[in-house]
OpenMM code with the backbone's topology and positions (N, CA, C; nanometers):
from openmm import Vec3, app, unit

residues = "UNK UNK UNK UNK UNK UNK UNK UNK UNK UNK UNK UNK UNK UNK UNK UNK UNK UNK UNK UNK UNK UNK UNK UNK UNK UNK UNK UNK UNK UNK UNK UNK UNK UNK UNK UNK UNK UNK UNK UNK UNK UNK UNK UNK UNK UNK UNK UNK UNK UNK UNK UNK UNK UNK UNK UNK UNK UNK UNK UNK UNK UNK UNK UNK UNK UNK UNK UNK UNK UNK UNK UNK UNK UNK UNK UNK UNK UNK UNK UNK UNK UNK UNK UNK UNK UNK UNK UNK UNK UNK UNK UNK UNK UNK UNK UNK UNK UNK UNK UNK UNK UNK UNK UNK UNK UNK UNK UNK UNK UNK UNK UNK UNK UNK UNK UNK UNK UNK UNK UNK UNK".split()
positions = [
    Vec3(-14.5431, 6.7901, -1.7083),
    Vec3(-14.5808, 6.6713, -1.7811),
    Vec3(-14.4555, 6.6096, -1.8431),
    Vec3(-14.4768, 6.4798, -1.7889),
    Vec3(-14.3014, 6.4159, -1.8331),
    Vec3(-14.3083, 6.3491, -1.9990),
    Vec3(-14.2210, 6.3469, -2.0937),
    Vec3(-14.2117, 6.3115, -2.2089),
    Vec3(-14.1307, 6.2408, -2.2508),
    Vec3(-14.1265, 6.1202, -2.2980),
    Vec3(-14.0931, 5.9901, -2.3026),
    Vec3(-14.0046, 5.9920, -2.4584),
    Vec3(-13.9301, 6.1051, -2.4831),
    Vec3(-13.9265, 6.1546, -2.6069),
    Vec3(-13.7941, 6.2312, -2.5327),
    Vec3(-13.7996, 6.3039, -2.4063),
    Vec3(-13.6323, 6.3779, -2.3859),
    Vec3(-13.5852, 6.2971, -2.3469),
    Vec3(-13.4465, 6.3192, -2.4307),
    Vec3(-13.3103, 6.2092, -2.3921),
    Vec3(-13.2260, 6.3235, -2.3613),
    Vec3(-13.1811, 6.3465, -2.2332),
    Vec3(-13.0670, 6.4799, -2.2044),
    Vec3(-12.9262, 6.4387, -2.3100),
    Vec3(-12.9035, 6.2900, -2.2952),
    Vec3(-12.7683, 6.2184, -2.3275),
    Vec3(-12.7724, 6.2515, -2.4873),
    Vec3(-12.8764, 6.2306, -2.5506),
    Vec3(-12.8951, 6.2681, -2.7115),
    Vec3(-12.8680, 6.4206, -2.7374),
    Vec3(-12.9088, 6.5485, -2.6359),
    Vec3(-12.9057, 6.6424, -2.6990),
    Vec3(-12.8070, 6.7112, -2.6208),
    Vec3(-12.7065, 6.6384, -2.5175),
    Vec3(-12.5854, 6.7108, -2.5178),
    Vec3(-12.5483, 6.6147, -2.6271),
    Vec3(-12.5055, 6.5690, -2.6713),
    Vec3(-12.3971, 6.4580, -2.7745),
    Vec3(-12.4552, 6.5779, -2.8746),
    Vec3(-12.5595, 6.5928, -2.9663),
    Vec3(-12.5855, 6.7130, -3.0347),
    Vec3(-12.5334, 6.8281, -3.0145),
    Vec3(-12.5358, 6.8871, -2.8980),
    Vec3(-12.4947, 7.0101, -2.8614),
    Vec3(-12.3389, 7.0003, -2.8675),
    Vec3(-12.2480, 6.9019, -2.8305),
    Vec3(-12.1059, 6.8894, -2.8164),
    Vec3(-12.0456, 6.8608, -2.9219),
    Vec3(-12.1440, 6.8191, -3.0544),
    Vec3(-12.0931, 6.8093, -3.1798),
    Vec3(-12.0992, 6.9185, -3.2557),
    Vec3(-12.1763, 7.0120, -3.1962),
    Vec3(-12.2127, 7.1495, -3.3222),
    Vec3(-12.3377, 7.1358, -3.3370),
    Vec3(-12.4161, 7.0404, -3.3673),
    Vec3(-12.5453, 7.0505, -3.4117),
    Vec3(-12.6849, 7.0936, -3.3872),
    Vec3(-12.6673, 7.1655, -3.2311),
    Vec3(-12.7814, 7.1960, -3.1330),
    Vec3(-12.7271, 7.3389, -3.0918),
    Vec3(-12.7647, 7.4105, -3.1616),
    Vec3(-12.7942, 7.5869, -3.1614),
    Vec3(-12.7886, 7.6125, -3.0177),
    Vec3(-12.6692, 7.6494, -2.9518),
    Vec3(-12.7075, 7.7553, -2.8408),
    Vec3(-12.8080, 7.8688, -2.7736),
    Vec3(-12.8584, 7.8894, -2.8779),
    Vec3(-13.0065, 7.9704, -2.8895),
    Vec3(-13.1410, 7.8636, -2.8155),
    Vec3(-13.1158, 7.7635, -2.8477),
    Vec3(-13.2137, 7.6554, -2.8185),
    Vec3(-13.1726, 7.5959, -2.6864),
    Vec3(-13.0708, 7.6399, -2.5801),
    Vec3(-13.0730, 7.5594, -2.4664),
    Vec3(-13.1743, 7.6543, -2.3647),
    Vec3(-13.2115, 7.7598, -2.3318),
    Vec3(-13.3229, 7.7679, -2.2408),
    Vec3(-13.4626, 7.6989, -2.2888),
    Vec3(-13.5140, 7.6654, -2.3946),
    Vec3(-13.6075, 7.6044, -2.4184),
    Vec3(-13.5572, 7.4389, -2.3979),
    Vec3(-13.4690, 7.3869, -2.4277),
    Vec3(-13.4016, 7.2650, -2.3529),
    Vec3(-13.3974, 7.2853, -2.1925),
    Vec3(-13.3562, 7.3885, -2.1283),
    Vec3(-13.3891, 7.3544, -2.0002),
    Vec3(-13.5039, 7.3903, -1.9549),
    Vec3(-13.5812, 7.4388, -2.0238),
    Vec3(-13.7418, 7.4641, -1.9496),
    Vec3(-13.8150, 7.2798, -1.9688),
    Vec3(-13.7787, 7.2420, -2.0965),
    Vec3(-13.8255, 7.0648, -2.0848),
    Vec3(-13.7441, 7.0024, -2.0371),
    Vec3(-13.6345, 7.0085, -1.9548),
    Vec3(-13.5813, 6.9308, -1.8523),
    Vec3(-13.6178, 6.9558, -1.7458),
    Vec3(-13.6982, 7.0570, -1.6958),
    Vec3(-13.7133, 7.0977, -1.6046),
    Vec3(-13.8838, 7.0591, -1.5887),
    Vec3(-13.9426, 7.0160, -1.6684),
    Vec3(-14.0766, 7.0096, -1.7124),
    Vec3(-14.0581, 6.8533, -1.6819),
    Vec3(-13.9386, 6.7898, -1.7334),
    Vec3(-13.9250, 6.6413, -1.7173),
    Vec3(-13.9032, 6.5630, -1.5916),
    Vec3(-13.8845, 6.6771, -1.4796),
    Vec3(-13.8049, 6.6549, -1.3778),
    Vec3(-13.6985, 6.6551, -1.3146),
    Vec3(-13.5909, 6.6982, -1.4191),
    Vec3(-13.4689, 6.7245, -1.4110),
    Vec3(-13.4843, 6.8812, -1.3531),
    Vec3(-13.3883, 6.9103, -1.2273),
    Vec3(-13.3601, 6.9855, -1.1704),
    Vec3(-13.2139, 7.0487, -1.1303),
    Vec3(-13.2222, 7.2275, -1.1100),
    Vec3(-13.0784, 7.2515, -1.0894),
    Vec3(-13.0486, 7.3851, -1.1110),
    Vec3(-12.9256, 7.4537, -1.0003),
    Vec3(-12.9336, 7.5876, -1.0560),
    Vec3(-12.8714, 7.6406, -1.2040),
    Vec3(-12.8131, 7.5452, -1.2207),
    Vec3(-12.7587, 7.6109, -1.3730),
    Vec3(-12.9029, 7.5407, -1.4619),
    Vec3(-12.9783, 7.4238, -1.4566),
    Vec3(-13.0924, 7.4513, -1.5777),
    Vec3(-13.2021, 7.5759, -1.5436),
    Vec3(-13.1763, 7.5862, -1.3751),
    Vec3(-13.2691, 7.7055, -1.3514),
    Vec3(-13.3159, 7.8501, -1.4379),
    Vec3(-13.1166, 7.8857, -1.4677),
    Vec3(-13.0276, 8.0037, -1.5006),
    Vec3(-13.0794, 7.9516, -1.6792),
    Vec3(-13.0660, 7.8768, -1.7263),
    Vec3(-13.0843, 7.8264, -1.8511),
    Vec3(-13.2046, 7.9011, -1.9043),
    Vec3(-13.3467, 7.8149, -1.8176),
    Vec3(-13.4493, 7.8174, -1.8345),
    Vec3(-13.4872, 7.9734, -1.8496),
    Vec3(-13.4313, 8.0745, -1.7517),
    Vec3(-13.4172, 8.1980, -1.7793),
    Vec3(-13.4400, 8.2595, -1.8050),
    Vec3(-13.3228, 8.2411, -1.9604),
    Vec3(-13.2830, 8.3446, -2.0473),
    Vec3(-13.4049, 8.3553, -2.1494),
    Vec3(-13.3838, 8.4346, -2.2001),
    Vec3(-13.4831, 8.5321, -2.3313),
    Vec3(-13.4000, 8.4382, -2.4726),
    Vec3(-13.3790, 8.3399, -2.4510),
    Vec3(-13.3142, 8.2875, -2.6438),
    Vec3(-13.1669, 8.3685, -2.6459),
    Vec3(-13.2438, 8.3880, -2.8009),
    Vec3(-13.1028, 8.4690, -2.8835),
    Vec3(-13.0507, 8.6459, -2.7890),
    Vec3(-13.1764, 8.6794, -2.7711),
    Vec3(-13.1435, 8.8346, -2.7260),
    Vec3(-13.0343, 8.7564, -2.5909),
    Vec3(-13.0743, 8.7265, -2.4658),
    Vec3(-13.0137, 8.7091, -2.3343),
    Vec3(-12.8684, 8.6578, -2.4189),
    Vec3(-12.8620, 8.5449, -2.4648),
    Vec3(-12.7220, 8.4609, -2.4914),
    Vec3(-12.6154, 8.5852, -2.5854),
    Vec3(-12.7310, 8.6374, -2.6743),
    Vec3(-12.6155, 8.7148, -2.7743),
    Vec3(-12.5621, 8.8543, -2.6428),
    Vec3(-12.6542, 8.8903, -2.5654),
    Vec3(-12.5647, 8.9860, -2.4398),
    Vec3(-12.4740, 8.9051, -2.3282),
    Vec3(-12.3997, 8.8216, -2.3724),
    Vec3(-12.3458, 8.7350, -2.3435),
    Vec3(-12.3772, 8.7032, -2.1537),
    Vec3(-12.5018, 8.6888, -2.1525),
    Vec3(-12.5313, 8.6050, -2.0212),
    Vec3(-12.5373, 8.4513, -2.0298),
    Vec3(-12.4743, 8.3606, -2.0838),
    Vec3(-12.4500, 8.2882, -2.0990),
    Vec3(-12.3236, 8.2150, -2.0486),
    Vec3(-12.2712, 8.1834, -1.9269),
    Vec3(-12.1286, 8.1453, -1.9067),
    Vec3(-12.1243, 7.9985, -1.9906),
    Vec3(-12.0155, 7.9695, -2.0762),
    Vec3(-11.9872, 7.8126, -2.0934),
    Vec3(-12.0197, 7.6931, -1.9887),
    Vec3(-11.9801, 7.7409, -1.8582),
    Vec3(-11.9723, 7.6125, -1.7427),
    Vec3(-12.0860, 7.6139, -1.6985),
    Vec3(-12.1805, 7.6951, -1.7231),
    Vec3(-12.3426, 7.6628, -1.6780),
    Vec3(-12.4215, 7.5506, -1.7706),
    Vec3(-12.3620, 7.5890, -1.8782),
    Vec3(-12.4153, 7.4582, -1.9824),
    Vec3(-12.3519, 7.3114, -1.9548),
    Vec3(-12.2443, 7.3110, -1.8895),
    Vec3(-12.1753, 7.1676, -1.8818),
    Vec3(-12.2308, 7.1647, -1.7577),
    Vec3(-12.2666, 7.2457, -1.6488),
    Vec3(-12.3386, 7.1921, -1.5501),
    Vec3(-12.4752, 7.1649, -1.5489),
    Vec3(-12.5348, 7.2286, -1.6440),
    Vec3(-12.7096, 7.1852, -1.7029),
    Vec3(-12.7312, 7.0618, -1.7294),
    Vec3(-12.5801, 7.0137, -1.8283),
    Vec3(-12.6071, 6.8794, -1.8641),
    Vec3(-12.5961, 6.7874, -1.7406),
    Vec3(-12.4577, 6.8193, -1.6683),
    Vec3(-12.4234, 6.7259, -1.5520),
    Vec3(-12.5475, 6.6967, -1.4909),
    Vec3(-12.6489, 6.8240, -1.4637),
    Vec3(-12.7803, 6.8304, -1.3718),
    Vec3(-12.8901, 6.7162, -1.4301),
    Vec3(-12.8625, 6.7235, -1.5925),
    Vec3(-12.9752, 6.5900, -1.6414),
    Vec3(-12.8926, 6.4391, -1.6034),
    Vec3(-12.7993, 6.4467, -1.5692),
    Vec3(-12.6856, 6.3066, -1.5229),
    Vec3(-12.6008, 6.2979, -1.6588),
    Vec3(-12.5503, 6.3920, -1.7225),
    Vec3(-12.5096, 6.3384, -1.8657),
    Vec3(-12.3348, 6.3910, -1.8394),
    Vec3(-12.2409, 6.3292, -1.8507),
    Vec3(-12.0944, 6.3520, -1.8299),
    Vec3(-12.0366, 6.4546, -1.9088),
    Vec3(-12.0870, 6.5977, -1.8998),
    Vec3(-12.0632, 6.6667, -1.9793),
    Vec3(-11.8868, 6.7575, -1.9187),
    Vec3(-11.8468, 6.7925, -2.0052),
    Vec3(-11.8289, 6.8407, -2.1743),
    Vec3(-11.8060, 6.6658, -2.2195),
    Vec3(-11.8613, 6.6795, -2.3527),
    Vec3(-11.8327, 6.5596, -2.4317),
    Vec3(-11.7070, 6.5868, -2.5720),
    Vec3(-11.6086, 6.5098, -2.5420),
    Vec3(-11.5428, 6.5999, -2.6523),
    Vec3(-11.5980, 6.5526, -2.8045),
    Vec3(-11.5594, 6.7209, -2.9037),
    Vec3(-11.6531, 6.6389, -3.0146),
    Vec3(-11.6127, 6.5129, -3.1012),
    Vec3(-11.5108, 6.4497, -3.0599),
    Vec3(-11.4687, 6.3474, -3.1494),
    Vec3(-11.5497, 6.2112, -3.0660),
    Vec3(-11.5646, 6.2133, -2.9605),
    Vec3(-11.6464, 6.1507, -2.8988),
    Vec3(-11.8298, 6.1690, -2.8963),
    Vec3(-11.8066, 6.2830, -2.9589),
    Vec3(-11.9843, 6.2702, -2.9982),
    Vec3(-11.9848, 6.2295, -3.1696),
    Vec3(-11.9015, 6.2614, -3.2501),
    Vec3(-11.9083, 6.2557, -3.3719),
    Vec3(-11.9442, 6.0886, -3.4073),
    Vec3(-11.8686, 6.0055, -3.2704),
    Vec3(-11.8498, 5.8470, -3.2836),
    Vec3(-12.0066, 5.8433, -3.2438),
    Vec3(-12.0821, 5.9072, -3.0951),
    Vec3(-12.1769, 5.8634, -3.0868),
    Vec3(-12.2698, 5.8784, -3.2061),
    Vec3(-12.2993, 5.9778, -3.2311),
    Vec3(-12.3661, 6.0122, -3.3696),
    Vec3(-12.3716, 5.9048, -3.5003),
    Vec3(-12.2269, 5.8592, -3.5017),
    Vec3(-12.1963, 5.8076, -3.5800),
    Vec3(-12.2450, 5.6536, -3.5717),
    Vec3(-12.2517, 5.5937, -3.4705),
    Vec3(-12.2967, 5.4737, -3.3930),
    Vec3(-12.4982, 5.4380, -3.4363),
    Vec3(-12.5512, 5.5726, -3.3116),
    Vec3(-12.6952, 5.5700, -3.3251),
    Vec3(-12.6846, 5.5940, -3.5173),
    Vec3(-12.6583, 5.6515, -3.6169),
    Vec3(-12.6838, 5.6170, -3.7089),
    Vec3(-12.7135, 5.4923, -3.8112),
    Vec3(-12.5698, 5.4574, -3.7863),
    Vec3(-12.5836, 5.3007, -3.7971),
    Vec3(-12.6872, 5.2268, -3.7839),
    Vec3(-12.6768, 5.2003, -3.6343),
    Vec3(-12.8084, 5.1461, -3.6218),
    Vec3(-12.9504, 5.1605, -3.5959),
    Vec3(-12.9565, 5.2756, -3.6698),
    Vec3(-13.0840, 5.3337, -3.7495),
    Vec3(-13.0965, 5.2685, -3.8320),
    Vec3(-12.9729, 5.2563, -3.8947),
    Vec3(-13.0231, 5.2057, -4.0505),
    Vec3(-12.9966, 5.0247, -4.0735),
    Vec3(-12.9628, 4.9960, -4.0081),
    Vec3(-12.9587, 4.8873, -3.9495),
    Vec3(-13.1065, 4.7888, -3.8962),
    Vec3(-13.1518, 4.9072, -3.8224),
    Vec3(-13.3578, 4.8696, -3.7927),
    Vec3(-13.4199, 4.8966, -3.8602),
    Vec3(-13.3689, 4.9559, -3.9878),
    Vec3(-13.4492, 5.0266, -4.1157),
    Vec3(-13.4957, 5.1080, -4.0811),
    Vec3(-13.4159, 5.2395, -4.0756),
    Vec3(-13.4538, 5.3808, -4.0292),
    Vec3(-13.4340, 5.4482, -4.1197),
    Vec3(-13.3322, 5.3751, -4.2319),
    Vec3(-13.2578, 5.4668, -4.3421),
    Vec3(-13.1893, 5.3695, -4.4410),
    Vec3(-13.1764, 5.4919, -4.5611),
    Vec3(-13.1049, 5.4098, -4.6371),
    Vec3(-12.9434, 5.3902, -4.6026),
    Vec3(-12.8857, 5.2345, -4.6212),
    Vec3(-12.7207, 5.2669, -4.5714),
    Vec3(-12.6182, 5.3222, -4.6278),
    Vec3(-12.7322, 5.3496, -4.7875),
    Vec3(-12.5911, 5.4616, -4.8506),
    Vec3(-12.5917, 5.6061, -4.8038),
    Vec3(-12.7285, 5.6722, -4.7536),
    Vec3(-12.7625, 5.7694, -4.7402),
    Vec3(-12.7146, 5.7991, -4.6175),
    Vec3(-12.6924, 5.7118, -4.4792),
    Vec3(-12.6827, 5.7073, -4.3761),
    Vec3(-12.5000, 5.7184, -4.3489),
    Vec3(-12.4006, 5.6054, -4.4595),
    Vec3(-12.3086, 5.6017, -4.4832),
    Vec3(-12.2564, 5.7574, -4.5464),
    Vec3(-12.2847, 5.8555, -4.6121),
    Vec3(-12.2732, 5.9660, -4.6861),
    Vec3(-12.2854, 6.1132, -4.5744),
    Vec3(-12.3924, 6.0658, -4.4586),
    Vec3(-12.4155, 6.1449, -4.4070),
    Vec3(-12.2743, 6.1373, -4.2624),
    Vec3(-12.2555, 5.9921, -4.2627),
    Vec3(-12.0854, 5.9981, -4.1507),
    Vec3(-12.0083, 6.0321, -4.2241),
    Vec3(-11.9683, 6.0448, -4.3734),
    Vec3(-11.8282, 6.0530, -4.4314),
    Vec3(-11.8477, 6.2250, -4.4332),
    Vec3(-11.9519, 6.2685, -4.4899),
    Vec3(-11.9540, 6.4351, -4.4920),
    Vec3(-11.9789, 6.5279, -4.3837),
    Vec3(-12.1203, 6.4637, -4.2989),
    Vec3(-12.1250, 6.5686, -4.2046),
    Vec3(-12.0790, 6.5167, -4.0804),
    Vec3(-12.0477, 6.3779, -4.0451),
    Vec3(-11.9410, 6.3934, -3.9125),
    Vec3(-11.8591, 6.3782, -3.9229),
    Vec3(-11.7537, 6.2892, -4.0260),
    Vec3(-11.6118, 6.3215, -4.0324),
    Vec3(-11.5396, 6.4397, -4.0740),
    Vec3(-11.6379, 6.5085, -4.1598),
    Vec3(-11.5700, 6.5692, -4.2643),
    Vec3(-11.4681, 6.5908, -4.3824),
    Vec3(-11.4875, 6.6897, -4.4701),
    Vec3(-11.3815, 6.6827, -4.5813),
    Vec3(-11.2291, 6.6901, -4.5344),
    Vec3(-11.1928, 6.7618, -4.4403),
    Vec3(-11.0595, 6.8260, -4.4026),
    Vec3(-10.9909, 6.6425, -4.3679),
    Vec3(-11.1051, 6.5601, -4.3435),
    Vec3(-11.0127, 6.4220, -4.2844),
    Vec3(-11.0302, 6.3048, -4.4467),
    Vec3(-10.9988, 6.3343, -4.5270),
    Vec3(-11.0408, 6.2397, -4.6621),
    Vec3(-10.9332, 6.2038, -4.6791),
    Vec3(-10.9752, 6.0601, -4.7251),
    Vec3(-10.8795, 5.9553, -4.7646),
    Vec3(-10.7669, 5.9634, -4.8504),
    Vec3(-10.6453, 5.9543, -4.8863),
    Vec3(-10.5979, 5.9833, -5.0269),
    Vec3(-10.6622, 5.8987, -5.1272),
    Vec3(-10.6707, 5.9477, -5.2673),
    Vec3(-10.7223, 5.8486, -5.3912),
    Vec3(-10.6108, 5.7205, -5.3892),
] * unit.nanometer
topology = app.Topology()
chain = topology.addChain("A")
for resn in residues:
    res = topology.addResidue(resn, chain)
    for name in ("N", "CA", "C"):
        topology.addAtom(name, app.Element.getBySymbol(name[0]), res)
């Protein structure tokens, strides 16, 4: 049953920023695979057992950049290039009134730029 709700392109940009738990990609490829998206690395994905399979490190890195490739998404994304996408779809969230723009503004200066990059006073 297809769902009008998975965006592969949204949850690698998540995943390439930090924000999408490695634990959570065989249940990501069982609904890509549910969506129609096909492939032997979402196959290998779909798989695994979660946390137990990944933490016995059956998990190679290049199966995940080929999971994504398999949904059509140009993966690896580097994270300064997802931090912008992130940073973008926020915006104009709040922009369509999704959010507040101070709240929305607070959430790019702390959790995608971070402290280590702050302005001098």
């Amino acid at each position: 049953m297809k769902t009008g709700d998975f965006n592969p392109f949204k949850l690698a940009t998540l995943y390439y920023f930090g924000d999408l738990q490695y634990w959570k990609l065989p249940e990501l490829a069982i609904d890509a695979l549910v969506n129609g998206y096909d492939g032997v690395a979402l196959r290998k994905l779909a798989g695994l057992k979660g946390r137990k399979d990944i933490a016995e490190g059956n998990l190679p890195g290049e199966t995940i950049d080929l999971a994504f490739q398999e949904m059509g998404v140009a993966a690896p994304i580097p994270k300064a290039e997802a931090a912008l996408i992130l940073a973008t779809e926020a915006v104009k969230d709040a922009i369509d009134g999704g959010g507040n723009v101070f709240d929305v503004a607070t959430h790019i200066r702390i959790h995608l730029c971070g402290f280590e990059n702050s302005m001098p006073e």
